[in-house]
ZADOLUM-385699 format. One record per residue (C-alpha): residue in three letters; x negated, y, z. Coordinates in steps of 0.02 Angstrom, whole numbers, padded with zeros to 5 digits, always signed. Layout:
REM ZADOLUM-385699
ALAXYZ ...
***
This chain:
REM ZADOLUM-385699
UNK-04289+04017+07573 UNK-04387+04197+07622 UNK-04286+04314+07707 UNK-04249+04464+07605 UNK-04337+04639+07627 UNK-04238+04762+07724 UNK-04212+04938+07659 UNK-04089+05072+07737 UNK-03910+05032+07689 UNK-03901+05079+07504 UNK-03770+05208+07440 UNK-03679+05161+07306 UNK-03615+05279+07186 UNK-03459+05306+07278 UNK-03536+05371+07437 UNK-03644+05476+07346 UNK-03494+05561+07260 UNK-03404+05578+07429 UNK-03573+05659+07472 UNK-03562+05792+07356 UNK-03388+05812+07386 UNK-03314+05767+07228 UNK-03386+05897+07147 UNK-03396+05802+06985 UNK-03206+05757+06969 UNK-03166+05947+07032 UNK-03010+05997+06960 UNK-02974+05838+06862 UNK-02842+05708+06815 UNK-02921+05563+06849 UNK-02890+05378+06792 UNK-02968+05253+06900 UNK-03036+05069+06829 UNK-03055+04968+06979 UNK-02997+04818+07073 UNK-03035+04786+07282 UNK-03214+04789+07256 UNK-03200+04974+07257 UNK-03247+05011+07405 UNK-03365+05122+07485 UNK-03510+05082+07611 UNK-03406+05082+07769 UNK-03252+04967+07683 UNK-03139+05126+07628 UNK-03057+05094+07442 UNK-03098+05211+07308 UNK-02933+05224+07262 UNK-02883+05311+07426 UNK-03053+05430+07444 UNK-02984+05502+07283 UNK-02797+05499+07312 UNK-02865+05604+07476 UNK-03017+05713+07387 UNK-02963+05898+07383 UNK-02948+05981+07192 UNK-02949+05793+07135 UNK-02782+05721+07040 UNK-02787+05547+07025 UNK-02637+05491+06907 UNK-02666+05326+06837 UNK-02741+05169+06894 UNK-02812+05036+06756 UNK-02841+04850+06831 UNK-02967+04707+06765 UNK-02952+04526+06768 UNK-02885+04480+06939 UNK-02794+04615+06964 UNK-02807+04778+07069 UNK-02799+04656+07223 UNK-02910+04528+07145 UNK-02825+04386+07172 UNK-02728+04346+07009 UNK-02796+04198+06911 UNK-02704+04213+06753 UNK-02640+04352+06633 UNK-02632+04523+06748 UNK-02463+04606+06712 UNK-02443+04814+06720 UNK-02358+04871+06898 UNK-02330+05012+07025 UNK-02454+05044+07165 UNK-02356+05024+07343 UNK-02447+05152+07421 UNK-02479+05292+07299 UNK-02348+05275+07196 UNK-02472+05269+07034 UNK-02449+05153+06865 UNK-02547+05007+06865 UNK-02602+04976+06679 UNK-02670+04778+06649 UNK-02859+04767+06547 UNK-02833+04576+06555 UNK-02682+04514+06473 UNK-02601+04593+06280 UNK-02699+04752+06343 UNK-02892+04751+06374 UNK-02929+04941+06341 UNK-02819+05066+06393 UNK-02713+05155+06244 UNK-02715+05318+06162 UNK-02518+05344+06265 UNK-02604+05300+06426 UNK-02760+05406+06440 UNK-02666+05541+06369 UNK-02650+05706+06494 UNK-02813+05634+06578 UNK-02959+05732+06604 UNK-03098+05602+06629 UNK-03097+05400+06664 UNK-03179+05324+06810 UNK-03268+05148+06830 UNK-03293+05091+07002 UNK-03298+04875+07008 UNK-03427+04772+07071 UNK-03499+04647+06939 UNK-03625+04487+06982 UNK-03730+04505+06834 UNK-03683+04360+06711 UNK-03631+04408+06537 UNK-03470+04325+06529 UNK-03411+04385+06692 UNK-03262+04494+06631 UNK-03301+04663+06715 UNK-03399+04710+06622 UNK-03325+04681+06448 UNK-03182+04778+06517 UNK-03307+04928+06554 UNK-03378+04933+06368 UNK-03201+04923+06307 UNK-03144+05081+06418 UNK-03310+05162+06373 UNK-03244+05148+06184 UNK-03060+05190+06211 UNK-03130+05361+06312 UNK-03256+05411+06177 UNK-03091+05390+06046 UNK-02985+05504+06155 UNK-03131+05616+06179 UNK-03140+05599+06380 UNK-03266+05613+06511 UNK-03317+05427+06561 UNK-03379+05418+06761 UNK-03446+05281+06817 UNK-03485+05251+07004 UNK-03654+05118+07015 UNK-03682+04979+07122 UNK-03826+04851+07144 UNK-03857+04706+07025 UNK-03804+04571+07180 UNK-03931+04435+07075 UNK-04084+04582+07062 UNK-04125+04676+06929 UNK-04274+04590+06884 UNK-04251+04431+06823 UNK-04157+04402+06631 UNK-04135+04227+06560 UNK-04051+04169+06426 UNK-04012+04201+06255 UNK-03938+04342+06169 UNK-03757+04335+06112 UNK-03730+04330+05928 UNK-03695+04470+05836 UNK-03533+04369+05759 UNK-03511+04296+05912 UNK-03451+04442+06021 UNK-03300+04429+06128 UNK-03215+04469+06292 UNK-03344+04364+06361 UNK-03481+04432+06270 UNK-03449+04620+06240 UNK-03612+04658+06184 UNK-03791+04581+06129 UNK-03879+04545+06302 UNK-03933+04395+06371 UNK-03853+04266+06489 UNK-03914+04340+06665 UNK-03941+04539+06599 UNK-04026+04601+06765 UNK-03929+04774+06722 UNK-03818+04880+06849 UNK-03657+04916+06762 UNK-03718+05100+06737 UNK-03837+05042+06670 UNK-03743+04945+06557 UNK-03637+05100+06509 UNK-03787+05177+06462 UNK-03840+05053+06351 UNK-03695+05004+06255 UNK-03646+05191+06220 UNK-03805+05218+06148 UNK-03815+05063+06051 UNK-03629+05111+05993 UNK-03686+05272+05951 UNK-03519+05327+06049 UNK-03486+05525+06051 UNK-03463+05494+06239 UNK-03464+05629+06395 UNK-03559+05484+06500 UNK-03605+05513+06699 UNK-03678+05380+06797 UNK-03678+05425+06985 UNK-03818+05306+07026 UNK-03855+05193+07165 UNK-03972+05259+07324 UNK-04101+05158+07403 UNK-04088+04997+07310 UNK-04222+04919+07236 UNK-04226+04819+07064 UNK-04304+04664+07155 UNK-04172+04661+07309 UNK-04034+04528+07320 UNK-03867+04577+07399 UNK-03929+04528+07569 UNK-04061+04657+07578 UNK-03923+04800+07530 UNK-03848+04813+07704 UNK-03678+04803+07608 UNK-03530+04681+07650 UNK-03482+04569+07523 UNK-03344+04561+07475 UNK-03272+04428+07343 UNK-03276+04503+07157 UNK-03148+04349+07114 UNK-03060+04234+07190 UNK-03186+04084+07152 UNK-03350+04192+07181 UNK-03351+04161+07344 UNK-03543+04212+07422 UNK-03718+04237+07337 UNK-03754+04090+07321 UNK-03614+04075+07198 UNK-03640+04216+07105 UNK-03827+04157+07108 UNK-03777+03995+07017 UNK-03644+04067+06891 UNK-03746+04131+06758 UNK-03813+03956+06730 UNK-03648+03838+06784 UNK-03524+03962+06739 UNK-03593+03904+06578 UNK-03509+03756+06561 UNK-03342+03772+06611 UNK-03252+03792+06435 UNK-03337+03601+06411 UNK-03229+03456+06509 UNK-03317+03477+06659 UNK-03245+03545+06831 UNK-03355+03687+06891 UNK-03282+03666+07054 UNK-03125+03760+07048 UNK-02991+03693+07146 UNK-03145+03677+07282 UNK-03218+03752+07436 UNK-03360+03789+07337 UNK-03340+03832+07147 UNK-03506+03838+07071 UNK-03589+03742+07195 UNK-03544+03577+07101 UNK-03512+03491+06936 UNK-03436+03354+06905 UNK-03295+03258+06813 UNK-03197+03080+06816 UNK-03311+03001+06691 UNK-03484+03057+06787 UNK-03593+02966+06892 UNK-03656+03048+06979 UNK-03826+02969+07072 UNK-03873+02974+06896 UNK-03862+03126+06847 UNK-03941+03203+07014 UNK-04076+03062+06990 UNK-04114+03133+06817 UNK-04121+03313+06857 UNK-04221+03277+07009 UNK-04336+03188+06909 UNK-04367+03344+06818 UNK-04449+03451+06954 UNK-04323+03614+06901 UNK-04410+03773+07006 UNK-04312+03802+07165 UNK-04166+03696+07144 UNK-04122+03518+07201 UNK-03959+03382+07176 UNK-03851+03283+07266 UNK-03755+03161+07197 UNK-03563+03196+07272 UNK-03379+03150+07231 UNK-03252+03279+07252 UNK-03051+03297+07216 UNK-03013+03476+07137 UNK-02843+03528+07230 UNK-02823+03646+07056 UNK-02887+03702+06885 UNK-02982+03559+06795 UNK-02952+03380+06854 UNK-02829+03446+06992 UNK-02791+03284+07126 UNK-02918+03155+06997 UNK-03091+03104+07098 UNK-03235+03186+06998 UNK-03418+03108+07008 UNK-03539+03248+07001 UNK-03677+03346+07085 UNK-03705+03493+07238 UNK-03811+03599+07162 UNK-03927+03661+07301 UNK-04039+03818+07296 UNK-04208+03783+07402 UNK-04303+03935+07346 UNK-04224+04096+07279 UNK-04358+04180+07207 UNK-04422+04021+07079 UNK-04228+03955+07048 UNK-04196+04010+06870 UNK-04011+04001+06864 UNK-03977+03994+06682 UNK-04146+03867+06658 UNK-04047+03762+06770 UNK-03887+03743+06664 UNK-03960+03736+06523 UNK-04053+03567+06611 UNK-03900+03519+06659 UNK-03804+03511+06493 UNK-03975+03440+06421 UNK-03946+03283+06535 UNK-03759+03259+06483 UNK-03798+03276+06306 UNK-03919+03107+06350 UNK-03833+03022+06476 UNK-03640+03050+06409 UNK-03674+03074+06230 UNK-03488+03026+06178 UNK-03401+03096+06345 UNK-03454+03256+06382 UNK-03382+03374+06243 UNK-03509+03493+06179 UNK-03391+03600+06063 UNK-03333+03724+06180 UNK-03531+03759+06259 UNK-03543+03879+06117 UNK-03407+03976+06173 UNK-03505+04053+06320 UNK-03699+04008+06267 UNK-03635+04128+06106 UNK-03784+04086+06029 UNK-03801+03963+05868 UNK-03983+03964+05864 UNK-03996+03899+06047 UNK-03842+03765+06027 UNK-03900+03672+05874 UNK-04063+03650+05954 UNK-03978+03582+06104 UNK-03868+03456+05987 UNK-04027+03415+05902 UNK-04129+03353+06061 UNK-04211+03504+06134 UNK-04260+03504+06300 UNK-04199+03662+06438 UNK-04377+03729+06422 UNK-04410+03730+06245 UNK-04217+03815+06269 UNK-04293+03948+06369 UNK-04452+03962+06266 UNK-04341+03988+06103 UNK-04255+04133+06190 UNK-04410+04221+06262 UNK-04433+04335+06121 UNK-04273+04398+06100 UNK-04298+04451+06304 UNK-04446+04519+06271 UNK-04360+04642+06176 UNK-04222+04648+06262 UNK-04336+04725+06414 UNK-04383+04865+06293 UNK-04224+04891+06221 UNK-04172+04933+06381 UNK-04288+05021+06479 UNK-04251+05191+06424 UNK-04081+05174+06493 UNK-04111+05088+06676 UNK-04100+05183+06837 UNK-04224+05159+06934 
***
């Protein structure tokens, strides 16, 4: 694997509103989306640079999946912050935008969470959900950038359907999006056509190509089973499969990394995908006990999914390839039903039921990423 290219640390769009002092919240009651990945460069939580930023109120806290520590793995319930003494409103339970009653007496609504760049990870459905309950209230939305930890670069996958949209698929972009989430916010209020007072304080110094090691930024773990980049790296293509009966390797030292289940062997399924020559990605056969989630304390067979070169591994190509070869080898076993639920995509899943192979998968979605590239480009960054 090449070693990435090293910039100057990037600033993120914290620092760079600590930088200019605030100035953009200035006399403002501010509610605060975030979780523990807001944090600034040198580790310090958002949530205490504004409790501490002169002429800035912050009154109200609003939390994502996970919660505001995250390390919840279930239904996140409303609460009191310890420290600050602020309300805690749950997005990720009866409540995923806040209501009318909570933003009122706010002056603006700020977004500072770290996503990984897969469609379906939550983050960022709760950010076009708060972008929609701020236009409605008629407030200010700020959101504070960070890097695209995958690159901005590559996009795979197909779109979600327009009847198809969900809480994991908040809006029509592929799989692996290759977006920042300001980016993000830029696009969906413009495709909403929402009457929206929208800032972006944008990230410094990164470039669209750079992985999270070349940032000069700690990582720190989005959710409790995305655990490194690597991970994150792989979940756009095995997060995938995880509504199917598979384990995805929760309840394991290293979710994502493997796939497996009780009824799969698996020297024949690494055999298989081996066989196929995927770019940058090999398989080892491996059995493995999930301690929780799927299969908790049952011996799965399955596969390590290994990443030998970053810059050809195509992560959604890859589990695409990999439900492909269950489809063959487990036609009865593996229950395809609930593969929609992420893929989101009719088009794409029939042609998988009817025999299609992962690159006539990828070829079938290349248009629609085509213009998906234009689509977007007026509203990128950098």
């Amino acid at each position: 694997m090449p070693s990435p290219t090293h910039h100057p640390p990037v600033c993120i769009g914290i620092d760079v509103l600590r930088r200019e002092n605030f100035a953009l919240l200035n006399h403002k009651r501010i509610g605060l989306v975030t979780n523990h990945t807001g944090l600034d460069s040198a580790g310090r939580p958002t949530l205490d640079l504004l409790l501490a930023a002169p002429n800035v109120r912050l009154t109200a806290l609003f939390s994502p999946e996970h919660g505001i520590r995250g390390v919840v793995d279930e239904a996140v319930q409303d609460g009191l912050d310890v420290v600050s003494g602020l309300p805690i409103y749950s997005l990720y339970g009866q409540r995923t935008a806040p209501s009318s009653k909570q933003l009122k007496g706010l002056d603006g609504l700020v977004y500072d969470i770290q996503d990984i760049g897969a469609r379906f990870y939550t983050y960022i459905s709760t950010l076009g959900l708060c972008l929609e309950a701020a236009a409605s209230a008629g407030l200010p939305f700020i959101v504070l950038d960070r890097p695209n930890p995958i690159n901005g670069v590559l996009v795979e996958g197909p779109l979600a359907d327009a009847d198809k949209l969900s809480f994991t698929a908040h809006h029509r972009i592929p799989i692996r999006h290759g977006l920042t989430v300001g980016e993000i916010a830029r696009l969906v209020a413009a495709e909403k056509r929402l009457q929206l007072d929208l800032h972006i304080v944008e990230v410094e110094g990164w470039h669209r190509h750079d992985y999270w090691d070349a940032t000069g930024l700690t990582w720190t773990n989005p959710s409790p089973n995305m655990r490194s980049l690597t991970q994150a790296l792989l979940y756009p293509g095995i997060g995938l499969l995880e509504f199917t009966n598979l384990s995805v390797g929760r309840g394991t030292d290293t979710p994502f990394e493997q796939v497996g289940a009780p009824w799969v062997d698996g020297r024949a399924l690494a055999h298989d995908l081996n066989s196929r020559d995927l770019p940058g990605v090999r398989f080892v056969p491996v059995r493995f006990s999930p301690t929780a989630s799927k299969f908790a304390g049952q011996l799965c067979g399955g596969i390590n999914i290994i990443i030998v070169a970053r810059d050809r591994f195509l992560s959604v190509l890859t589990g695409l390839a990999i439900a492909v070869t269950l489809r063959r080898l487990y036609p009865r076993a593996w229950e395809k039903a609930n593969f929609l639920r992420l893929l989101a995509n009719q088009r794409a899943y029939d042609a998988l039921l009817a025999g299609a192979t992962e690159d006539e998968l990828a070829r079938s979605a290349k248009g629609d990423i085509d213009a998906f590239h234009i689509r977007v480009k007026p509203y990128l960054c950098r």
